[in-house]
Backbone as ProteinMPNN parsed JSONL, in Angstrom:
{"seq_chain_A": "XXXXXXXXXXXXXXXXXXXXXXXXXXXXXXXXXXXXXXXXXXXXXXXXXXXXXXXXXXXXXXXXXXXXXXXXXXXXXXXXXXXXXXXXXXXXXXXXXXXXXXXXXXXXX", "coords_chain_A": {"N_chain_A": [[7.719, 1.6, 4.138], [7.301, 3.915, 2.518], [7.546, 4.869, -0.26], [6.218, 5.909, -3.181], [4.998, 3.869, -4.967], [2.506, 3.895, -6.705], [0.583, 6.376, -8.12], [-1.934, 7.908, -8.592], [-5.227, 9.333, -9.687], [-7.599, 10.696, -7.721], [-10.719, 9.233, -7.191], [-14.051, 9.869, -6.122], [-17.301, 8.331, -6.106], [-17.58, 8.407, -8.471], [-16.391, 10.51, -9.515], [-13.906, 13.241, -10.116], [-12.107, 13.936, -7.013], [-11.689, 17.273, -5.892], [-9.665, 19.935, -4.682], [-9.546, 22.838, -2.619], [-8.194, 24.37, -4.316], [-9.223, 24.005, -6.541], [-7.867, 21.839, -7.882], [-7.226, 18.412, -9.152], [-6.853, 15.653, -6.848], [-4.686, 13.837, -5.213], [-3.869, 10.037, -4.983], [-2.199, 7.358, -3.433], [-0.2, 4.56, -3.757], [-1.853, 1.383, -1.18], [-4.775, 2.652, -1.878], [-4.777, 3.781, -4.256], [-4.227, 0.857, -5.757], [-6.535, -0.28, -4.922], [-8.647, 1.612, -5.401], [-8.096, 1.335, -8.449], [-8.965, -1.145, -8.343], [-11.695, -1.283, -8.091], [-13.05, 0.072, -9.945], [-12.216, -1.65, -12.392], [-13.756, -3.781, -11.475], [-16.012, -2.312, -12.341], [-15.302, -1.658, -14.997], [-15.629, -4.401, -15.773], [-18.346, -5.259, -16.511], [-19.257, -7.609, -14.817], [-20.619, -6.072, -12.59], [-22.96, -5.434, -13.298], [-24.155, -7.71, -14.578], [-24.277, -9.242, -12.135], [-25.968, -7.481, -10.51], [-27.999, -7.726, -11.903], [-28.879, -10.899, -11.687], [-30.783, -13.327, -10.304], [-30.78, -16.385, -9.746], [-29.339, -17.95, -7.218], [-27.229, -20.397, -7.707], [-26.119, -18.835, -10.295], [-25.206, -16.267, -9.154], [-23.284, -17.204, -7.472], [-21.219, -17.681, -9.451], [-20.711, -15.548, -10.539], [-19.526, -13.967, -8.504], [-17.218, -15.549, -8.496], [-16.095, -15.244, -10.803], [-15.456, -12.471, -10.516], [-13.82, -12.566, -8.162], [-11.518, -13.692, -9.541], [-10.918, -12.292, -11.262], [-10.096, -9.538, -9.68], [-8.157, -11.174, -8.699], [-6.184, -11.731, -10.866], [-4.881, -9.337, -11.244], [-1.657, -8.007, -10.572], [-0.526, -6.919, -8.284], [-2.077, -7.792, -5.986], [-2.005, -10.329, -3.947], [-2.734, -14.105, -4.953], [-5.467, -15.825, -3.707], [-6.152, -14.275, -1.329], [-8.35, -12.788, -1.914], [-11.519, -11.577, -0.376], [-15.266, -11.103, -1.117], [-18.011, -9.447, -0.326], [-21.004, -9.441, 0.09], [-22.727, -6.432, 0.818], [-25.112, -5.138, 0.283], [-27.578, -5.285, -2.954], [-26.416, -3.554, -4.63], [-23.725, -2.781, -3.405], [-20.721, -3.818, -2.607], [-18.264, -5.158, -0.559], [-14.999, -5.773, -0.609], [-12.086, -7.395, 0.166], [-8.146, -7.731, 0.462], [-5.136, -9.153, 0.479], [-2.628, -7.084, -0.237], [0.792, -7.437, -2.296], [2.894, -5.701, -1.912], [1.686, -3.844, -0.028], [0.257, -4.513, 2.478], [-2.525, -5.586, 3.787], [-5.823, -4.771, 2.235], [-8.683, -2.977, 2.167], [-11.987, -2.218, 0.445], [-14.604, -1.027, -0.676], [-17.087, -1.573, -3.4], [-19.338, 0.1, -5.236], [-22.094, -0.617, -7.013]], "CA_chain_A": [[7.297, 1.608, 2.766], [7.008, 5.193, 2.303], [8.039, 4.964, -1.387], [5.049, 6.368, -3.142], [4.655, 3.047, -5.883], [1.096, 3.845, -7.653], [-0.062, 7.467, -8.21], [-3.517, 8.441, -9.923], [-6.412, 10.606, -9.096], [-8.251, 10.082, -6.695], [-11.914, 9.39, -7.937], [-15.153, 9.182, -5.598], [-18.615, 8.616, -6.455], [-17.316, 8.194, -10.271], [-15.897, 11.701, -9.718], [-12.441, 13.037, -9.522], [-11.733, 14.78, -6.042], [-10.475, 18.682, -6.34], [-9.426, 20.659, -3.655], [-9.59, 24.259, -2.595], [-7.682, 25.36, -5.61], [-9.914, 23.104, -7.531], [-7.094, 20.592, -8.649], [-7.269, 17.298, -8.437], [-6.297, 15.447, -5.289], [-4.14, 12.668, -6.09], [-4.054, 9.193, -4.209], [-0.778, 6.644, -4.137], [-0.181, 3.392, -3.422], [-2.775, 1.104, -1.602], [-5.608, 3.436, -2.124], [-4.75, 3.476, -5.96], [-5.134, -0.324, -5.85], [-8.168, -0.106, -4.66], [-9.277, 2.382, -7.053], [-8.028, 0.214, -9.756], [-10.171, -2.808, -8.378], [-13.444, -1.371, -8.388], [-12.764, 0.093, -11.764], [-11.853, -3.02, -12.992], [-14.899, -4.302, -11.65], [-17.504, -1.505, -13.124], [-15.54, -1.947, -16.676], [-15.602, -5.841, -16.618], [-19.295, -5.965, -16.783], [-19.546, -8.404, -13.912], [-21.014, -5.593, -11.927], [-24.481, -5.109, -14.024], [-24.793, -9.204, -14.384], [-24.493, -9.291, -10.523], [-27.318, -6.844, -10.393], [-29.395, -8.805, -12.9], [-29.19, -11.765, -11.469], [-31.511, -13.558, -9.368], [-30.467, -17.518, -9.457], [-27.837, -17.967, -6.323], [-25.873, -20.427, -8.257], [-25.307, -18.176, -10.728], [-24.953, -15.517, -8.609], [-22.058, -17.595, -7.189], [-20.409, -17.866, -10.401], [-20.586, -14.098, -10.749], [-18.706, -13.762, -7.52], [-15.957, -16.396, -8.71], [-15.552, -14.528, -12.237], [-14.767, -11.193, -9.619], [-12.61, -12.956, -7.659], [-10.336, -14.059, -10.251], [-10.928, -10.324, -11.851], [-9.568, -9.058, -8.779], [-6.754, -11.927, -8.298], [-5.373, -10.814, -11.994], [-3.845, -7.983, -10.755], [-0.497, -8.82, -10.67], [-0.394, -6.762, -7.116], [-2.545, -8.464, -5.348], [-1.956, -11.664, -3.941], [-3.553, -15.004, -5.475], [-6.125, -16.285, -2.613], [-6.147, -13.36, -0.348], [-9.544, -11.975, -1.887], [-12.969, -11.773, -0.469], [-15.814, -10.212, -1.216], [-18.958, -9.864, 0.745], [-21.733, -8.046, -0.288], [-23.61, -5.501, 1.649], [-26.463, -5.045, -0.117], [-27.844, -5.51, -3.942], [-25.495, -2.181, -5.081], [-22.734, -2.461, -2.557], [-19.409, -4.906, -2.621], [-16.786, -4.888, 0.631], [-13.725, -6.255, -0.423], [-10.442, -7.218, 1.096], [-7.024, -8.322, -0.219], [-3.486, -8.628, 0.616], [-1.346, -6.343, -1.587], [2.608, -7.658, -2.594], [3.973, -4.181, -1.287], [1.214, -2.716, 1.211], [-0.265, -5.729, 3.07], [-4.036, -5.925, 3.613], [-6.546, -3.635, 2.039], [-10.447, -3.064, 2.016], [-12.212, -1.314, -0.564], [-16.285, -0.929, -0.977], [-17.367, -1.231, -4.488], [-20.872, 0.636, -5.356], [-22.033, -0.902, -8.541]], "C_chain_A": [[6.636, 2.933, 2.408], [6.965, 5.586, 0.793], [6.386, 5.251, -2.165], [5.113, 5.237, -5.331], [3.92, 3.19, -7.557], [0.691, 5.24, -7.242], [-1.303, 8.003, -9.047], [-4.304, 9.12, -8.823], [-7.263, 9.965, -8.511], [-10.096, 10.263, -7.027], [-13.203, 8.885, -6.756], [-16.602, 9.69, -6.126], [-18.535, 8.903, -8.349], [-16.69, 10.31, -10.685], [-14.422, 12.039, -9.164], [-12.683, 14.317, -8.419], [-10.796, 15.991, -6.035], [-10.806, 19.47, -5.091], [-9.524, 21.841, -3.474], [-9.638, 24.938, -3.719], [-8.487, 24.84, -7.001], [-9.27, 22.534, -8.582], [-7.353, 19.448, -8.056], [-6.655, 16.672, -7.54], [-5.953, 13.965, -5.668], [-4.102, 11.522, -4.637], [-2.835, 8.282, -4.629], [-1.16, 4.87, -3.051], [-1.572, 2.371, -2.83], [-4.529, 1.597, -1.851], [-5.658, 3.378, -3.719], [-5.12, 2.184, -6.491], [-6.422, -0.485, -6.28], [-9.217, 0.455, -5.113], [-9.474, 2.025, -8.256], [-9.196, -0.883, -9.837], [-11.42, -2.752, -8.761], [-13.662, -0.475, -9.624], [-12.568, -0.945, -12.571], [-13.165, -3.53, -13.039], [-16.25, -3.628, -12.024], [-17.229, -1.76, -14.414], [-15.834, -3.217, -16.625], [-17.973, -6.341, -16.826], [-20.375, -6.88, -15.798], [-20.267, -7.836, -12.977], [-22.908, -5.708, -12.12], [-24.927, -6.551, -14.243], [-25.183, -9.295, -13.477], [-26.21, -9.032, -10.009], [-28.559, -7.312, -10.893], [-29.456, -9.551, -12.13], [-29.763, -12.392, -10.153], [-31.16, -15.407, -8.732], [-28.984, -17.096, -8.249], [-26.864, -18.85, -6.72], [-25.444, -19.615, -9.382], [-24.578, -17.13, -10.277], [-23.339, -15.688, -8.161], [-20.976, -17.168, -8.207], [-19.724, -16.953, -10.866], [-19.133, -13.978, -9.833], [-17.387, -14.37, -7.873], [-15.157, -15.591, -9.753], [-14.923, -13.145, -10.857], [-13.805, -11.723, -9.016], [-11.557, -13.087, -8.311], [-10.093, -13.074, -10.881], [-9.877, -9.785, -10.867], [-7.733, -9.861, -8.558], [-5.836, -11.72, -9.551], [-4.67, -9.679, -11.661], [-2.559, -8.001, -10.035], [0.242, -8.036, -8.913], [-0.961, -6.944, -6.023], [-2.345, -10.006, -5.097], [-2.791, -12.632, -4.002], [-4.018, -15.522, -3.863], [-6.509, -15.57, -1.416], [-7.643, -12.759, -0.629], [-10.618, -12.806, -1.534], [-13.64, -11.067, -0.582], [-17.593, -10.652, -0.427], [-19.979, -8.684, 0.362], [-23.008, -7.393, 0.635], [-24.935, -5.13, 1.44], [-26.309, -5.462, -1.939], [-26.452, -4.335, -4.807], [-24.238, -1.69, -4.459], [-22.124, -3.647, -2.015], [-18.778, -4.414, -1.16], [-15.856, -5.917, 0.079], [-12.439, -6.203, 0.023], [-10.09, -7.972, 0.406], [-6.304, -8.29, 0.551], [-2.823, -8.326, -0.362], [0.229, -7.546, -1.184], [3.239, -6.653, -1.686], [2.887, -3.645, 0.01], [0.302, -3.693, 2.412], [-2.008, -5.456, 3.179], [-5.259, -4.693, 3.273], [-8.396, -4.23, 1.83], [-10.715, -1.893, 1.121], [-13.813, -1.617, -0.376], [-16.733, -0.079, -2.28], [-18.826, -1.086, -4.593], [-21.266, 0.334, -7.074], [-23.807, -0.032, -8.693]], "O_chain_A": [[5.467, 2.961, 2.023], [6.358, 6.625, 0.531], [5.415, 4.739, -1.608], [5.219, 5.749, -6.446], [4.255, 2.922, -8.711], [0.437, 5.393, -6.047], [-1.256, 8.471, -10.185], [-4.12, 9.355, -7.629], [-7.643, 8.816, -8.739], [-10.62, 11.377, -7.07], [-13.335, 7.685, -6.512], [-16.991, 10.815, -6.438], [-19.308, 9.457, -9.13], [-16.665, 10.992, -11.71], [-13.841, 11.492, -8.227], [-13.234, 15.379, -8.71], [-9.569, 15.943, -6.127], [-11.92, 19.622, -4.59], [-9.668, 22.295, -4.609], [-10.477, 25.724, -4.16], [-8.344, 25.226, -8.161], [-9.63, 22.531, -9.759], [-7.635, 19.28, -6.87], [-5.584, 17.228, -7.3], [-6.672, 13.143, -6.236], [-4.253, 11.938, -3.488], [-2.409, 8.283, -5.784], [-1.922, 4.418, -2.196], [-2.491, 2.313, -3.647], [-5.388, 0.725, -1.981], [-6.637, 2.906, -4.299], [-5.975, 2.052, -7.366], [-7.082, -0.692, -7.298], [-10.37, 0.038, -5.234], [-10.442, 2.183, -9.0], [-9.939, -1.311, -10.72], [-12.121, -3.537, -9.4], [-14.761, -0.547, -10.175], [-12.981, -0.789, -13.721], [-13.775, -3.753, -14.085], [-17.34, -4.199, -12.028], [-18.14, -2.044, -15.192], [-16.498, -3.487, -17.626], [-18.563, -7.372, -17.149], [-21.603, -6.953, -15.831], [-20.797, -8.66, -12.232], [-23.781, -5.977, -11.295], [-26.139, -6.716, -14.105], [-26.401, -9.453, -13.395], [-27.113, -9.709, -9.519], [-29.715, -7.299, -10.469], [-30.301, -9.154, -11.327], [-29.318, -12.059, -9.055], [-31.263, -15.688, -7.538], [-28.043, -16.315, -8.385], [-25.705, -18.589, -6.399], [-24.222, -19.648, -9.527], [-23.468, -16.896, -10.753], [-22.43, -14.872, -8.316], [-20.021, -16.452, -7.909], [-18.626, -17.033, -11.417], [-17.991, -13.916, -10.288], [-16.391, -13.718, -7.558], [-13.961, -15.31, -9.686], [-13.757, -13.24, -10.476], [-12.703, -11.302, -9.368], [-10.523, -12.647, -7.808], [-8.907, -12.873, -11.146], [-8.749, -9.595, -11.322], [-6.632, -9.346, -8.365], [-4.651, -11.522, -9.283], [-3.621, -9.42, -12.25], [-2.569, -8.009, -8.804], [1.276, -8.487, -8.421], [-0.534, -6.382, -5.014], [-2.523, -10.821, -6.001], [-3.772, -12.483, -3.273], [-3.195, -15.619, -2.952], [-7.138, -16.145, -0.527], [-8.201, -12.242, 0.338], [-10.88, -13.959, -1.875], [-13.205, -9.957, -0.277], [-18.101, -11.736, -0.14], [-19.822, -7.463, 0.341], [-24.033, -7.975, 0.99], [-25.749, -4.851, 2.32], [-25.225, -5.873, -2.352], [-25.666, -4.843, -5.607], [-23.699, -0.617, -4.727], [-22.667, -4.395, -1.201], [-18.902, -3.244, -0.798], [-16.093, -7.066, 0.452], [-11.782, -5.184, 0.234], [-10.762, -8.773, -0.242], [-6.474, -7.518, 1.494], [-2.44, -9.08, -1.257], [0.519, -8.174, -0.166], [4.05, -6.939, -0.805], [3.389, -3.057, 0.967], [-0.33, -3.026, 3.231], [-2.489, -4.989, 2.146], [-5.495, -3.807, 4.094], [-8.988, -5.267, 1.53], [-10.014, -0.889, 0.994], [-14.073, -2.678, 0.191], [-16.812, 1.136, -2.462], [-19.565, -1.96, -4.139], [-20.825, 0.924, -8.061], [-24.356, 0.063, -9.79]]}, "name": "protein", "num_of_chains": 1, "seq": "XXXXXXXXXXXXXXXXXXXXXXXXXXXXXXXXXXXXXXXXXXXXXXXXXXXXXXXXXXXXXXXXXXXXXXXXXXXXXXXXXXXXXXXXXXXXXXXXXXXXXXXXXXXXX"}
């Protein structure tokens, strides 16, 4: 599966990555995902509730709304996500992609 699917820029620390020549440094397939996801999850909002919140069932509820955030993505497969959080400001998630089989990502909200 060499076929290069999903191409975008490759963004860390909410910044895009530029190289020597000081262009940007592009990222494909599941890396782009994964880029997508935790973009997904800084625009939906769900990130800064998270952070608010102090009740653990809501907290839960938070986590469920992400999950199904995450399982929307029509390249990820339904039931494959978890997420596990590392601290108050720091997500680990894993999936199984359709096309690239299992990915991890660590979202920094």
């Amino acid at each position: 599966m060499s076929d290069l699917l999903y191409v975008d820029l490759l963004i860390e620390g909410r910044n895009f990555v530029l190289n020597s020549g000081n262009e940007p440094v592009l990222c494909n397939n599941s890396q782009s995902i994964g880029q997508d996801i935790v973009h997904s999850i800084l625009e939906s909002g769900l990130a800064t509730d998270l952070i608010a919140e102090r009740s653990p069932t809501m907290r839960g509820d938070i986590f469920t709304q992400l999950e199904l955030l995450i399982e929307s993505d029509e390249r990820i497969e339904p039931g494959t996500v978890v997420i596990n959080e590392e601290s108050k400001t720091r997500l680990w998630i894993t999936a199984n992609t359709w096309d690239f089989g299992p990915l991890s990502v660590r979202a920094e909200l």
